[in-house]
C-alpha positions in Angstrom: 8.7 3.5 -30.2 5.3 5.4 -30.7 5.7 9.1 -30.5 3.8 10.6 -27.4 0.4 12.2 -30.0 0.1 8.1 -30.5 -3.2 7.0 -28.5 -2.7 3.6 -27.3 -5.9 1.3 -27.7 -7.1 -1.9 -26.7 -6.3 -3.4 -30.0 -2.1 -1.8 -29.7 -2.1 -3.4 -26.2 -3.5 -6.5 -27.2 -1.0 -6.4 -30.2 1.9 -6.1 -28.3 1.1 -8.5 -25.1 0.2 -11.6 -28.0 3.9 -11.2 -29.2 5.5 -11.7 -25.8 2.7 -14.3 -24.3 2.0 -18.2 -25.1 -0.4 -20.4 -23.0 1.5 -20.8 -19.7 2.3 -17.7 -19.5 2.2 -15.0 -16.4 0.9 -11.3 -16.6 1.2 -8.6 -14.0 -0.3 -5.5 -14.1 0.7 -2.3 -12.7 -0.7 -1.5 -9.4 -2.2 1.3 -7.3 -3.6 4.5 -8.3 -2.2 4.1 -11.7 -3.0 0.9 -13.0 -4.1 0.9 -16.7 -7.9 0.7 -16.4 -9.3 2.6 -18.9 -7.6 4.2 -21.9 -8.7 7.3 -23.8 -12.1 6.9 -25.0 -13.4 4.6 -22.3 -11.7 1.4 -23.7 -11.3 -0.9 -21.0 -7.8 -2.8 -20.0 -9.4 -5.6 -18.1 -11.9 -6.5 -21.6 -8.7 -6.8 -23.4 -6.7 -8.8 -21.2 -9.7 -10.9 -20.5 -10.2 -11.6 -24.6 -6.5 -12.0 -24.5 -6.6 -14.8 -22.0 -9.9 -16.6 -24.1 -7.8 -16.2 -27.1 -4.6 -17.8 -26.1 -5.9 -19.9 -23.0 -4.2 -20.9 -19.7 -3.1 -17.2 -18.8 -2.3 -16.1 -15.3 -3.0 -12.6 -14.2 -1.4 -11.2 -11.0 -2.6 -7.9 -9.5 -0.5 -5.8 -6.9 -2.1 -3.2 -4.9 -5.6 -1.9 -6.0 -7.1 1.5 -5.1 -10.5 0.8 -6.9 -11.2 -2.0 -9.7 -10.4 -2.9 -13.0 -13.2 -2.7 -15.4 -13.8 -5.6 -17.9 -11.8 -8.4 -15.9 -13.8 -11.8 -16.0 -11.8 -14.3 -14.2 -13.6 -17.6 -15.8 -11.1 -17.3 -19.2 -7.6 -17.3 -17.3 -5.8 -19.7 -15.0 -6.3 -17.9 -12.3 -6.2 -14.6 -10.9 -3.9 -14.1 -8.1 -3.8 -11.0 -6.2 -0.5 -9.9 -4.0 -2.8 -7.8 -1.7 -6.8 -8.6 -1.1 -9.5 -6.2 -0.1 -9.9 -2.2 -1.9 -9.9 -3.0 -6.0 -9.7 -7.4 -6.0 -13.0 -8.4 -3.6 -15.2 -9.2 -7.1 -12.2 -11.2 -8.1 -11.2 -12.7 -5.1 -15.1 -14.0 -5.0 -15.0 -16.1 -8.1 -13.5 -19.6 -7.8 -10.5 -18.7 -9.8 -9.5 -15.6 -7.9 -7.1 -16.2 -4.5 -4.5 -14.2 -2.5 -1.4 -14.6 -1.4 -0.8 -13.7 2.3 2.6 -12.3 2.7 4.2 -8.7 3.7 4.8 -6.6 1.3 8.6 -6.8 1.6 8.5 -10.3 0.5 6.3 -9.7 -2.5 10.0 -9.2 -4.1 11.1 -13.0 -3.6 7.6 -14.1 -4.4 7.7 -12.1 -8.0 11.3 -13.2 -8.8 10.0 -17.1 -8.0 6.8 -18.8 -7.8 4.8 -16.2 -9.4 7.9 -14.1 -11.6 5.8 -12.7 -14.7 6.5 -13.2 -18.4 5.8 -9.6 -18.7 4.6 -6.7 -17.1 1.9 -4.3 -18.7 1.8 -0.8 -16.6 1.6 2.7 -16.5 4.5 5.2 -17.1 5.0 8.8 -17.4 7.6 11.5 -19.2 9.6 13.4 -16.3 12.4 15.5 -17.0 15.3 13.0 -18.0 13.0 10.6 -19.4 10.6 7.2 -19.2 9.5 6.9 -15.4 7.0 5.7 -13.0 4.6 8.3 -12.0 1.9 7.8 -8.4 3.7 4.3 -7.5 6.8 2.4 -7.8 6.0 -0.8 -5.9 7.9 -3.8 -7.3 8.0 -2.9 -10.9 11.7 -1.3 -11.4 12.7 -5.0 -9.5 10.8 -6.7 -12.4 12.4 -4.1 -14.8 15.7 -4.7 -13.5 15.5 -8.8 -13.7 14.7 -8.2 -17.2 10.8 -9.2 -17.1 9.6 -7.4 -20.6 7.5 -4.2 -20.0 4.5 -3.2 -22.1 3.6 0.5 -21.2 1.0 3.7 -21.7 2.5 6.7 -21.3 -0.2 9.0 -19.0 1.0 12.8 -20.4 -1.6 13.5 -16.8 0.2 11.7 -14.8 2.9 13.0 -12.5 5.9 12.1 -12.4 7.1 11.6 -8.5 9.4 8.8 -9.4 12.9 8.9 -6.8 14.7 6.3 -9.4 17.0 7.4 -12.7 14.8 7.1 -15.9 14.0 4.0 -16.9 16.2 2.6 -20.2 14.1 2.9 -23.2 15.3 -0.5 -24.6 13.6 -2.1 -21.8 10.5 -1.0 -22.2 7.9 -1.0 -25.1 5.7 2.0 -25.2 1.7 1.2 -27.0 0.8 4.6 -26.9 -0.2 7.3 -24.9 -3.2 8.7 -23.0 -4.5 11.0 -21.0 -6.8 9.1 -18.4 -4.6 10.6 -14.9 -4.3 8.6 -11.7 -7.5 7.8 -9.9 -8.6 10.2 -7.2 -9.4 8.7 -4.2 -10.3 11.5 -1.3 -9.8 10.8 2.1 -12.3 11.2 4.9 -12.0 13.6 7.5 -11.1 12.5 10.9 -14.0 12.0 13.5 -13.4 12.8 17.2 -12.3 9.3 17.8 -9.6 9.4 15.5 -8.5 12.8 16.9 -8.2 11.4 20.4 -6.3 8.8 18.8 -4.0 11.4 17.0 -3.6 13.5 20.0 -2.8 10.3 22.0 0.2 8.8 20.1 1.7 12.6 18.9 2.8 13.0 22.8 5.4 9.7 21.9 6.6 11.1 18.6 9.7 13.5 18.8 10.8 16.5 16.9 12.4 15.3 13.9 11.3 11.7 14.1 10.7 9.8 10.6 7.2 9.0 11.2 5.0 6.2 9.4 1.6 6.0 9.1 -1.0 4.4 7.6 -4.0 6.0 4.8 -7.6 7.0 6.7 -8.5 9.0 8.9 -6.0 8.2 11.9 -2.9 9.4 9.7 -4.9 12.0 8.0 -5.2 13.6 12.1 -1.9 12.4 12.9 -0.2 15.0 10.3 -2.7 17.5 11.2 -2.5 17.7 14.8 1.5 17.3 15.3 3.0 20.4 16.7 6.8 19.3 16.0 8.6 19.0 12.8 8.7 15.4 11.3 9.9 13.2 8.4 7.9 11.1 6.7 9.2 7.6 5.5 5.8 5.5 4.8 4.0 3.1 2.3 1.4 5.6 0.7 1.1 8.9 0.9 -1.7 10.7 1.3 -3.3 14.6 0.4 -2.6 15.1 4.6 1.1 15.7 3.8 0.5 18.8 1.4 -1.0 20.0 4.9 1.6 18.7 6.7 4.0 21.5 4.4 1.9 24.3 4.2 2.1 24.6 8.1 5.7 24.3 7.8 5.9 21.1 10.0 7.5 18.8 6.4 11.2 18.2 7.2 13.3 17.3 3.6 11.2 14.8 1.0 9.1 12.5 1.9 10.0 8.6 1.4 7.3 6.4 0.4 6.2 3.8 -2.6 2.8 4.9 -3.6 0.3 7.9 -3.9 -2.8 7.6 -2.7 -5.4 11.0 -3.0 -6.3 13.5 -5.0 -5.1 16.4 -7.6 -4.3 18.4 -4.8 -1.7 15.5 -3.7 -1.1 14.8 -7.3 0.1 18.1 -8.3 2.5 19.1 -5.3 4.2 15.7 -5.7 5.1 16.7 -9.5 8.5 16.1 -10.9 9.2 15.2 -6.6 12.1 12.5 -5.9 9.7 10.8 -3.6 9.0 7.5 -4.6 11.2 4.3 -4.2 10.5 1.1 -4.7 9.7 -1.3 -1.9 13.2 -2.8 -1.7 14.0 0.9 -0.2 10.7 1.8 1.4 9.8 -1.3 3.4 13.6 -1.9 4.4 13.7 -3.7 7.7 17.6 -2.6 8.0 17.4 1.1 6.7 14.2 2.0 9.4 15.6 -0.2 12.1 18.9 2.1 12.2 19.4 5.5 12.4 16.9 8.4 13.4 14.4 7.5 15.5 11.3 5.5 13.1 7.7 5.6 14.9 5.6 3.2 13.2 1.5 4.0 14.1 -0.5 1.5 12.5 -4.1 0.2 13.6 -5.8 -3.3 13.9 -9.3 -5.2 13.7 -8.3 -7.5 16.3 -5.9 -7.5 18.9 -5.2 -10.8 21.1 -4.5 -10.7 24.8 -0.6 -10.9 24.1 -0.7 -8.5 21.5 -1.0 -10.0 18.3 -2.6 -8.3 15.4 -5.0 -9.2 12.8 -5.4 -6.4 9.8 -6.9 -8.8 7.7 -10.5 -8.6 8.8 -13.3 -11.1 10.9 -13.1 -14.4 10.2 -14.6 -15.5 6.7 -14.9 -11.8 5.7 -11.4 -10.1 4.5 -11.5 -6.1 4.3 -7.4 -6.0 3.7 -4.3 -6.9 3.3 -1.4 -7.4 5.6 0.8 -5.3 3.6 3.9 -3.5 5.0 2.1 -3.4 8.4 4.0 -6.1 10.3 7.3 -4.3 8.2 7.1 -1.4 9.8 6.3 -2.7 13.1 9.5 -4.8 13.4 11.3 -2.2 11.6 10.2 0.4 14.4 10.2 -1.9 17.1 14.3 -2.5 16.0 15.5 0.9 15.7 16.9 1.8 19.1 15.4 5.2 19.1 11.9 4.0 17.6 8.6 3.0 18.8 6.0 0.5 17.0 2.4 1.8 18.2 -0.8 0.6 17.6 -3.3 2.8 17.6 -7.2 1.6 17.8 -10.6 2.5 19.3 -11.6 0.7 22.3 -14.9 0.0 20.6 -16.3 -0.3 17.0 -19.3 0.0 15.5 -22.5 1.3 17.1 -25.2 0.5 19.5 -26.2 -3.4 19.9 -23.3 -3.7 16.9 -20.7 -2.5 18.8 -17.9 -4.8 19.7 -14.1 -4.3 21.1 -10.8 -5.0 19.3 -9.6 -6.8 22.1 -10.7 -10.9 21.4 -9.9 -13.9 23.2 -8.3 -15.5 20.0 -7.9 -14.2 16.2 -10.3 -15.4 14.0 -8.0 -15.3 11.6 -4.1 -15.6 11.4 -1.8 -13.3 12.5 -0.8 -10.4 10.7 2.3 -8.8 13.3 3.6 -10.9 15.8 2.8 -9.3 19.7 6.9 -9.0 20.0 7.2 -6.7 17.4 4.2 -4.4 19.2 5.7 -1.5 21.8 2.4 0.5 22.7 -1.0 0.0 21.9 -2.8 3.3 22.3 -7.2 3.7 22.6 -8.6 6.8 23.5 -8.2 6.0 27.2 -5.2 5.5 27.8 -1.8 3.3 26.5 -0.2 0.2 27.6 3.9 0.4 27.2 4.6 -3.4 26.6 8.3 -2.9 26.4 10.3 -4.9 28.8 7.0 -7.0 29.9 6.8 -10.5 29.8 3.7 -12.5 28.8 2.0 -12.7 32.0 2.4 -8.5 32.5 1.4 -7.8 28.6 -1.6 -9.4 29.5 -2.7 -7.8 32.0 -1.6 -4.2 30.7 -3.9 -5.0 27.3 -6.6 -6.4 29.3 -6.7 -3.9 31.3 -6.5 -0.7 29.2 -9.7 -2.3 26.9 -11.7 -3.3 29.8 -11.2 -0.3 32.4 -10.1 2.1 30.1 -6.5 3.0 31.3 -3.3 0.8 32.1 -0.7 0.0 34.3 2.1 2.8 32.9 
């Protein structure tokens, strides 16, 4: 194994990926804020794994969850480029005719990657924590892959943090390139507009002291942390910079649960050498949320049907996201006997003559969470509490709290 003052390179990555790779073959790389983009000295990962696949031909890459893109990928030398989750870091990709996505929740991405789609080997970013070799801003689905004995090419990020729950990683399992000193990518949140705060202050009056509370990245769960008044838990997806908030004003109970990082140094550096990230198997567990202390689940939508179906995807043709752990938490929250799975949206987007409502006739695209696994959708005028109404009522509760802006209660 390299000793940590050896730089990996392009050429040490491509090295080691040609001995483990034949035509045929499947590669994932590491996803969210600390997929390998570039390595010390600019060199770009997607230019090597895109010489790679013109070199030995008929290579499939598969992409996780991106925060921003990957420099140097050209998607006309490989198979085809499959991404788990569209939108943020894939939409260049995803435009090219060998680019596509698969539409599942993120629990399932576990059966998809042990089948249909199971890598030959996984190239990805690791750190050094205390007792060793371990994941640093995101866990994801990579210790599964680890575990079912997919072979692991890795950079060692001596920047990264290490905020990895799981024991260190077996050295024999993993082949370390090199090292580097690139950090996670820094992506700042924006602050929360008055809409978002009305939002916030909205849903908080349904979340109890001591609840394990879920939320989404943006500027809703950036205000949701900032405004509560009680203590909570956080058990969620990604984690933001608004829980280092969330502690300074004393209102953190225990560790935070969650699979990736998603922020800035600020975020980066409190969550150092943390036991806070678990890979999805534990994070997006339908059995472990749905039981035990009350789970609140506050989530948002682009389209909301008159039953209460959700699209997260986006408008039609035009995808802006993925559906991700969204309709996991729902029905997680929606199960536990103490929880509550909220939807939280603006009764109106955009602007002006652009301005349109949430609320649609039908979906223009498929459904994200089914309008079962939906207890109360929240706007800044009021709520509808859909629990223990049939169709007919949900109906007219939704209808009613987008078009007059307040519900039947």
């Amino acid at each position: 194994m390299p000793s940590s003052t050896t730089v990996a390179t392009a050429a040490t990555l491509d090295s080691a990926i040609r001995e483990v790779v034949s035509p045929g073959a499947t590669i994932a790389l590491g996803d969210g804020v600390g997929t390998l983009d570039l390595l010390d000295g600019a060199q770009s990962v997607g230019s090597a794994l895109t010489a790679l696949a013109r070199s030995i031909g008929d290579l499939r890459l598969v992409l996780g969850w991106l925060s921003g893109p990957v420099h140097g990928i050209d998607p006309e030398p490989f198979r085809d480029i499959v991404a788990l989750m569209p939108g943020w870091g894939v939409r260049a990709l995803l435009d090219h005719d060998r680019g596509r996505f698969v539409p599942t929740r993120l629990s399932a991405l576990r059966s998809v990657l042990s089948g249909p789609l199971r890598p030959d080997v996984l190239v990805t970013r690791l750190t050094r924590g205390a007792g060793g070799l371990c994941f640093g801003t995101e866990v994801s689905w990579q210790r599964e892959l680890i575990a079912a004995g997919v072979p692991v090419i890795a950079v060692v990020d001596v920047a990264s943090p290490a905020a990895d729950a799981g024991e260190p990683l077996d050295p024999r399992s993993v082949r370390v390139v090199g090292s580097c000193t690139t950090g996670p990518l820094r992506v700042k949140q924006k602050a929360p507009e008055p809409i978002h705060l009305a939002l916030a202050d909205a849903v908080l009056r349904f979340i109890p002291a001591g609840a394990r509370l879920q939320y989404g990245p943006g500027q809703l769960g950036t205000a949701l942390l900032n405004l509560t008044e009680v203590p909570i838990r956080i058990d969620t997806g990604l984690l933001t910079d608004a829980v280092v908030d969330l502690d300074d004003r004393g209102k953190l109970i225990g560790t935070p649960s969650a699979t990736y990082l998603l922020g800035t140094d600020r975020l980066y550096d409190w969550a150092r050498d943390r036991p806070i990230l678990h890979g999805i198997d534990h994070s997006h567990d339908l059995t472990r949320l749905g039981s035990g202390d009350p789970f609140v689940a506050v989530n948002t939508a682009i389209e909301v049907d008159p039953w209460g179906q959700i699209n997260v995807e986006g408008v039609g043709s035009k995808v802006v996201g993925g559906i991700g752990g969204h309709p996991d938490y729902c029905a997680a929250a929606a199960m536990n006997p103490h929880g509550l799975s909220v939807i939280a949206v603006p009764s109106r987007y955009g602007e002006g003559a652009q301005q349109r409502s949430p609320l649609v006739d039908h979906l223009s695209r498929p459904a994200s969470t089914p309008a079962y696994d939906v207890d109360l959708i929240v706007t800044e005028h009021g709520h509808a509490d859909l629990r223990g109404a049939d169709w007919d009522r949900r109906r007219e509760m939704i209808n009613q709290l987008f078009t007059k802006g307040s519900a039947p209660q």
